[in-house]
C-alpha positions in Angstrom: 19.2 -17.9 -8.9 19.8 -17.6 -12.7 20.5 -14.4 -14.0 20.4 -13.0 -17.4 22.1 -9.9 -18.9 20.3 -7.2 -20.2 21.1 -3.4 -21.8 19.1 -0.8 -19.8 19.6 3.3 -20.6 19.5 5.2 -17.2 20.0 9.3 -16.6 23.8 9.9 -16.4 23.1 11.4 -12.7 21.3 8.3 -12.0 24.0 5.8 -13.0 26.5 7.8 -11.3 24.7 7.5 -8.2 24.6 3.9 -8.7 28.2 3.6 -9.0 29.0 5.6 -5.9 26.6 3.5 -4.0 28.1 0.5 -5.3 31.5 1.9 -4.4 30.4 2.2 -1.2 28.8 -1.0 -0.6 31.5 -2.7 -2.3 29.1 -3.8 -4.5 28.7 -4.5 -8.6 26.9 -1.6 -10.5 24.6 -4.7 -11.4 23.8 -5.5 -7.7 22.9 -2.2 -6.9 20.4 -2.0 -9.5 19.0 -5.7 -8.6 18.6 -4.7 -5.3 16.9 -1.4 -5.9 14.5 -3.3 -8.2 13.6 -5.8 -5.2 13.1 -3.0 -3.5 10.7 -1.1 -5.3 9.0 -4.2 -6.1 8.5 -4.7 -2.2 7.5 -1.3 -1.9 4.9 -1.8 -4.6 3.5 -5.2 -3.1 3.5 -3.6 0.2 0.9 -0.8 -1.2 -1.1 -2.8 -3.0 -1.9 -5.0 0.1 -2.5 -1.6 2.0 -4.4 -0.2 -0.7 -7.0 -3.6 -0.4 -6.6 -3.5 3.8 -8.0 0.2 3.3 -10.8 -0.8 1.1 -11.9 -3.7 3.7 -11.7 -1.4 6.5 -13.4 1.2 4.8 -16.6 -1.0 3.8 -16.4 -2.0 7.4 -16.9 1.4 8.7 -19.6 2.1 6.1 -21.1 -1.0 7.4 -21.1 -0.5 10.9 -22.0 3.2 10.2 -25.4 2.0 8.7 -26.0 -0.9 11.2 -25.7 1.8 13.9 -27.9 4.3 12.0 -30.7 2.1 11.5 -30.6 1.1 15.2 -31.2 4.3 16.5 -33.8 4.8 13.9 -35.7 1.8 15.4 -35.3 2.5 18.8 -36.0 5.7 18.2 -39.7 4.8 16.2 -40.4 1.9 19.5 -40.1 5.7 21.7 -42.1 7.9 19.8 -44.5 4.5 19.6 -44.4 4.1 23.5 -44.7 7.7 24.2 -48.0 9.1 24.6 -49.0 13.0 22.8 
C-alpha cells in the first residue's frame, strides 16, 4: 500500500485520545487515525447497504400488502356474487 503524508487539524481532546490509544496499542499516532478512518468508512458502507436492504424489503411488504388486499376483495365480491338476498 502507498501512503502519502498529509496535515490534518483535530480537537486537542481528540488527538490526545489518539495518542493514548496508540500508546496502548503500541501503535503510530498515524495508524490509529488510518484505522479509525477504515473504520468509519466500513461503518458507512455497512449503512448504506442496510439503508437499500430496508428499501427492498419495505416495497416488498407494500407489495405483498396490496396483493393480499386485492385478494380478499375478489374473494370477497365472488361471495356477495354467490350469495343470494
Amino acid at each position: 500500500m502507498t501512503t502519502a503524508k498529509t496535515a490534518i487539524s483535530l480537537d486537542q481532546e481528540l488527538l490526545k485520545e489518539a495518542d493514548k490509544i496508540a500508546k496502548q496499542t503500541n501503535n503510530s499516532r498515524s495508524g490509529v487515525i488510518a484505522l479509525a478512518l477504515k473504520e468509519y468508512f466500513h461503518r458507512l458502507k455497512q449503512e448504506e447497504i442496510l439503508s437499500q436492504l430496508n428499501d427492498v424489503y419495505d416495497h416488498q411488504v407494500e407489495d405483498e400488502t396490496k396483493f393480499i388486499n386485492a385478494g380478499k376483495s375478489y374473494f370477497t365480491q365472488k361471495i356477495l356474487e354467490s350469495e343470494e338476498w
